[in-house]
ZAMARGU-4260 file (C-alpha; in steps of 0.2 Angstrom, whole numbers, plus 5000, padded with zeros to 4 digits):
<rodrens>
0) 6363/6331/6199 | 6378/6340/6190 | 6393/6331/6184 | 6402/6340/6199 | 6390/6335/6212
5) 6394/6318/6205 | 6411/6317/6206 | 6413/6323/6223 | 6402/6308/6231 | 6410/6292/6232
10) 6410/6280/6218 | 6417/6264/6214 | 6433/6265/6205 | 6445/6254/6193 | 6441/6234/6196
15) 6432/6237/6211 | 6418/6242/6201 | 6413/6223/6199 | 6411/6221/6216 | 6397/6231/6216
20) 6388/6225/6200 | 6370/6220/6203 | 6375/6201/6204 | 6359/6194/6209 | 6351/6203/6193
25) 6367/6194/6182 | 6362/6177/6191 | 6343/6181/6189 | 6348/6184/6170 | 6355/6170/6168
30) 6344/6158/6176 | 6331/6164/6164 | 6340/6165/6150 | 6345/6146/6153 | 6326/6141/6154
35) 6327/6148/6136 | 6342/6138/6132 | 6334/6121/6139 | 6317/6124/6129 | 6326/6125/6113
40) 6336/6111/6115 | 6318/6104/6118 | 6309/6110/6103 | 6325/6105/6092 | 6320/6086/6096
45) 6334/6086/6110 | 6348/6094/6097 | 6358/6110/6101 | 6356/6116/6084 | 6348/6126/6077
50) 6343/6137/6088 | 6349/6132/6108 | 6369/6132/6103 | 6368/6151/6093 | 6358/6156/6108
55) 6371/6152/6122 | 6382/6162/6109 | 6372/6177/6109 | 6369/6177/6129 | 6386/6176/6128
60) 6390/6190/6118 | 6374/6200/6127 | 6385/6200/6144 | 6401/6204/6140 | 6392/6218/6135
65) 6381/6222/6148 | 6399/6220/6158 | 6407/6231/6147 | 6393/6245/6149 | 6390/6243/6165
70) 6412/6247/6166 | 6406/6264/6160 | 6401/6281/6170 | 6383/6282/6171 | 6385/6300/6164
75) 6395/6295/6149 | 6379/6286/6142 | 6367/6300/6149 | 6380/6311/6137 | 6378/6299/6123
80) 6358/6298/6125 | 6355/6310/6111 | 6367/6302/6098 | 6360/6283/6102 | 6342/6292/6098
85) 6351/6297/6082 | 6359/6282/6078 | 6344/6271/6080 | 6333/6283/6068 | 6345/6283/6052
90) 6345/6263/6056 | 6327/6264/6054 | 6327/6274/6039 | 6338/6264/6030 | 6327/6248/6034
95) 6315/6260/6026 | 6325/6259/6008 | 6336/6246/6010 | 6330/6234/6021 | 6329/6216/6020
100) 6311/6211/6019 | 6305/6192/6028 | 6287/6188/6035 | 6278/6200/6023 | 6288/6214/6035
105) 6307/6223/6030 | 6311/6226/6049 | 6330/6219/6043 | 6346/6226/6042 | 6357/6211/6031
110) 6375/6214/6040 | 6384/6197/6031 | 6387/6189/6047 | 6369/6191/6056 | 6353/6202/6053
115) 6351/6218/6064 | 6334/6223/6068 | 6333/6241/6073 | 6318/6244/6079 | 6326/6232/6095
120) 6339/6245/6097 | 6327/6260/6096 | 6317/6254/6113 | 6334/6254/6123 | 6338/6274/6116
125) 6322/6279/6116 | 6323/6275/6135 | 6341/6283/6134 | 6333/6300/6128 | 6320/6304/6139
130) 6330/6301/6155 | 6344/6312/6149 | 6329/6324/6143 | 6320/6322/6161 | 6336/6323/6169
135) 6341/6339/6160 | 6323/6348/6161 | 6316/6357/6177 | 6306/6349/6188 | 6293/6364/6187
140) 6291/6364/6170 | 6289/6345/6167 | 6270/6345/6163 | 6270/6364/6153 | 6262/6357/6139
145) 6277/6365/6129 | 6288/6354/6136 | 6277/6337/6135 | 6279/6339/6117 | 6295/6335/6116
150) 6296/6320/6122 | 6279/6313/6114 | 6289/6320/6096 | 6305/6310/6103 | 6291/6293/6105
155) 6283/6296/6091 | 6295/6298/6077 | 6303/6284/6079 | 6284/6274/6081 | 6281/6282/6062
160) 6293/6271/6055 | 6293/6256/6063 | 6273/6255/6060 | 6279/6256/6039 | 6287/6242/6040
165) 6275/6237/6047 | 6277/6229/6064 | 6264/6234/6075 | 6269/6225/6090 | 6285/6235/6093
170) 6276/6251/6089 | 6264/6246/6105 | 6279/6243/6115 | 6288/6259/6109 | 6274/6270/6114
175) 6268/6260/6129 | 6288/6261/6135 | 6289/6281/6131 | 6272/6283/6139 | 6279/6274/6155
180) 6293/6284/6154 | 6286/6300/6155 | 6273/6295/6169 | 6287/6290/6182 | 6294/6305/6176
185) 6282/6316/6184 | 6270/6321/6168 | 6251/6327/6175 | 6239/6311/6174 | 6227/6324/6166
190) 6241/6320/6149 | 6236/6302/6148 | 6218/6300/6153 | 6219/6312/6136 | 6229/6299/6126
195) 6219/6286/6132 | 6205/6294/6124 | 6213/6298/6109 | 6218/6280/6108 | 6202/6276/6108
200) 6200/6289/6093 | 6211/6280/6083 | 6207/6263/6085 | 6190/6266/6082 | 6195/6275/6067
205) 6204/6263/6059 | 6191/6249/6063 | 6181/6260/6050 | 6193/6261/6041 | 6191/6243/6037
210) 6191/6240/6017 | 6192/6258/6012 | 6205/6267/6000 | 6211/6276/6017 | 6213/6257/6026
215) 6225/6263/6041 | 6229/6243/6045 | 6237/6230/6034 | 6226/6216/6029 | 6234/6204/6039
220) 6232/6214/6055 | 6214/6216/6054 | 6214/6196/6053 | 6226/6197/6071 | 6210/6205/6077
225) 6197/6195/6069 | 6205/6181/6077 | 6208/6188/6092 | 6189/6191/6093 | 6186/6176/6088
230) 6198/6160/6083 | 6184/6148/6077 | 6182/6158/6064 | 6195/6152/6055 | 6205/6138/6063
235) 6217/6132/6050 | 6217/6149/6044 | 6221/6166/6055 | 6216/6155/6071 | 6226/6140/6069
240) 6242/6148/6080 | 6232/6156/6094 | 6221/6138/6094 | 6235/6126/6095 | 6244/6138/6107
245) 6229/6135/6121 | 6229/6117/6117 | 6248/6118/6121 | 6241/6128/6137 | 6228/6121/6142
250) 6237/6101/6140 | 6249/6104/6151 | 6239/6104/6168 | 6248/6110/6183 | 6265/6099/6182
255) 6268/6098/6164 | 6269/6082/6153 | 6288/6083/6155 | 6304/6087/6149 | 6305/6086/6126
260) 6286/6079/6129 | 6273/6090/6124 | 6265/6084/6107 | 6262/6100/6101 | 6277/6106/6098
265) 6285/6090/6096 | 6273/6085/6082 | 6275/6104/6076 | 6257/6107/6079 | 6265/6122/6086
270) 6270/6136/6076 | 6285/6149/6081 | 6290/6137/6094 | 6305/6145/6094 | 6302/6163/6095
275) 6286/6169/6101 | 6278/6154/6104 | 6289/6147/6116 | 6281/6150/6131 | 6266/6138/6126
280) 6279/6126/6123 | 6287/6129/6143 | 6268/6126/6150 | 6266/6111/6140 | 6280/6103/6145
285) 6282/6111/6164 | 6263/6114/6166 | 6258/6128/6177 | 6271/6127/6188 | 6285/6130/6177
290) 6274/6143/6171 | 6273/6152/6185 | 6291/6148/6191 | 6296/6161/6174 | 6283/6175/6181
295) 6293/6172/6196 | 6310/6175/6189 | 6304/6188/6179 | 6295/6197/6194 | 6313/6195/6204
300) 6319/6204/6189 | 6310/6217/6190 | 6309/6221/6208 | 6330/6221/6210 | 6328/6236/6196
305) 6315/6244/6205 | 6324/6243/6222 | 6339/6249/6213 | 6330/6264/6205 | 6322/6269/6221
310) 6339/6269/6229 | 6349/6280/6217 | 6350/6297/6220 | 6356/6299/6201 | 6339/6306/6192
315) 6346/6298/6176 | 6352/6283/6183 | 6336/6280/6191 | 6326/6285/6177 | 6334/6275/6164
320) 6333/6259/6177 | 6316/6261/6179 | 6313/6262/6159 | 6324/6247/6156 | 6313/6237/6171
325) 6296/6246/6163 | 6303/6238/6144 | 6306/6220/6151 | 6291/6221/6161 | 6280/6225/6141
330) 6290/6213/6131 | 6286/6197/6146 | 6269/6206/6148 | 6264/6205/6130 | 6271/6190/6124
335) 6261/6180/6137 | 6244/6190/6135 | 6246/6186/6117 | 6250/6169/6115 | 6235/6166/6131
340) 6223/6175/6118 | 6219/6190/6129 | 6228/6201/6116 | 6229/6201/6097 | 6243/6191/6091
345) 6258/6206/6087 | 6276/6196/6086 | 6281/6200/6102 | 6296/6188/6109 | 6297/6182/6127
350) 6312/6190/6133 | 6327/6182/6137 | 6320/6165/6132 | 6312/6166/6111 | 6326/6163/6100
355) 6332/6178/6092 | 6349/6191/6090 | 6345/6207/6090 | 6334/6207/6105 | 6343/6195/6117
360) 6360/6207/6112 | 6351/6226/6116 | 6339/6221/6132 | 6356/6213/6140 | 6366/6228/6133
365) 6348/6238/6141 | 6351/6230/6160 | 6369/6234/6156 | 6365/6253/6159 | 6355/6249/6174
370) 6370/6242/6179 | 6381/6256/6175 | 6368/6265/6185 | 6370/6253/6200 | 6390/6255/6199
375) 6392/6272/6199 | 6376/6278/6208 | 6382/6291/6222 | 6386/6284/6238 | 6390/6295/6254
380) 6404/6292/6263
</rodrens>
């Protein structure tokens, strides 16, 4: 849709555009977010510090911008997609050479005030860039195979540098997320049955490449699959997170031992409680209930974007909903098969719940352009 077409619809203008935010996605937000809240109070023996009072900050912060983006014409941020793709690979460089290193990993840019982590930012214009690129390109030409190089190079480059840090689990969501993106973009099937094979390539490969001079994976990430094969192998060692982490599971039975009760995490049995741990912690203390009252929220979540999407006539719009739901839906997905032991253990945080900055800031900034998008999607008159 041309910028013309666009302005000649009827749109939302000046402070009525609040009116038709998404509010039961802000309430749905914030509901999960203040699960989060309550379970770091819990970990923290019942304290707001350290982590549940800087939390409720950051959520703070992460919807006045969301509001502030979701203020904004939808085709202002499809016209600042390619300098937000820019922006988010010199930050990455510059973690390359002047990063601050934690973990064994330099994923870190030290601001003073907080640490950025770029690679966060770089999911969110990553998704920025293929929908303006989808949105631009022809619907004829969207599997040439010309054209389907572009965007794999737009997913890849910015995979490249993340892996050096190395932080394997956001390279899996980067590619996973572009790979999404271009699917419900309209790309052939035949394009990924052929990646899934070449996957398969590689991760044979670098199995063999196991204690050569051309070892592909750190040390430490074979160990993430050694223990994911097998956890007894080692259980003070590799295994003793994912171990303790199915105790926690498995002890909290179908209501939970309650509220700031589960000995796992209060006798710090637990490791990462806090961050990607913390889900664990939630089903130990809420059981399977609470478990599943969080797939619920997150499902709502997901289905308001999808409906929203499905609804806007805006390709952008729609498409850059649809990646910002596909994102959530990887980030929620992969925490819990990981910490559940049905995936290798990759540092993943549980969205909107693990205590961290950078994350909780961009994926609300994220659902701030799928607001934007449900603002200022066209609407006859």
């Amino acid at each position: 849709m041309s910028y013309l077409e666009y302005k000649i619809k009827t749109v939302p203008t000046g402070i009525t555009k609040i009116l038709y935010l998404n509010w039961p996605l802000v309430l749905l937000l914030t509901a999960v977010a203040s699960v989060g809240f309550l379970m770091l109070f819990s970990v923290a023996g019942g304290n707001m510090q350290p982590w549940a009072e800087p939390q409720m900050k950051r959520f703070g912060l992460g919807m006045a911008a969301m509001f502030v983006i979701a203020m904004v014409p939808i085709w202002f941020w499809r016209n600042m997609a390619g300098l937000a793709y820019a922006v988010s690979i010199l930050l990455l460089l510059l973690v390359e050479f002047f990063g601050f290193s934690g973990g064994g990993a330099q994923r870190w840019i030290d601001l003073g005030f907080m640490r950025l982590q770029p690679s966060e930012l770089t999911k969110i214009s990553m998704v920025m860039i293929l929908a303006a690129y989808y949105d631009w390109l022809e619907v004829e030409r969207i599997s040439h195979p010309i054209w389907v190089l572009v965007p794999m190079a737009l997913i890849l480059v910015p995979t490249f540098l993340v892996l050096k840090q190395p932080d394997l689990g956001t390279a899996i969501l980067l590619v996973a997320g572009g790979g999404i993106m271009m699917f419900i973009a309209g790309v052939h099937w035949a394009y990924f049955i052929a990646v899934i094979i070449a996957g398969v390539a590689v991760v044979y490969t670098a199995l063999l490449s196991r204690g050569t001079d051309w070892q592909l994976l750190k040390d430490y990430q074979f160990r993430r699959i050694d223990t994911f094969l097998d956890p007894s192998t080692d259980p003070l060692g590799a295994g003793y997170n994912i171990t303790q982490s199915k105790i926690a599971l498995g002890s909290g039975g179908f209501s939970g031992r309650g509220f700031m009760q589960g000995t796992q995490s209060r006798l710090n049995f637990l490791p990462e409680k806090h961050t990607d741990f913390i889900f664990t912690t939630l089903a130990e203390e809420f059981g399977f209930v609470g478990a599943i009252s969080l797939l619920v929220l997150y499902g709502l979540i997901l289905m308001f974007c999808i409906t929203s999407a499905l609804t806007n006539n805006d390709r952008f719009g729609s498409l850059v909903t649809l990646g910002v739901a596909a994102t959530f839906f990887l980030f929620f997905a992969v925490n819990m098969a990981m910490v559940m032991g049905l995936m290798p253990v990759v540092g993943v945080p549980l969205p909107l719940i693990s205590y961290g900055g950078t994350a909780m800031i961009a994926l609300l900034a994220a659902f701030g352009l799928a607001q934007s998008a449900h603002v200022h999607k066209p609407r006859g008159k």
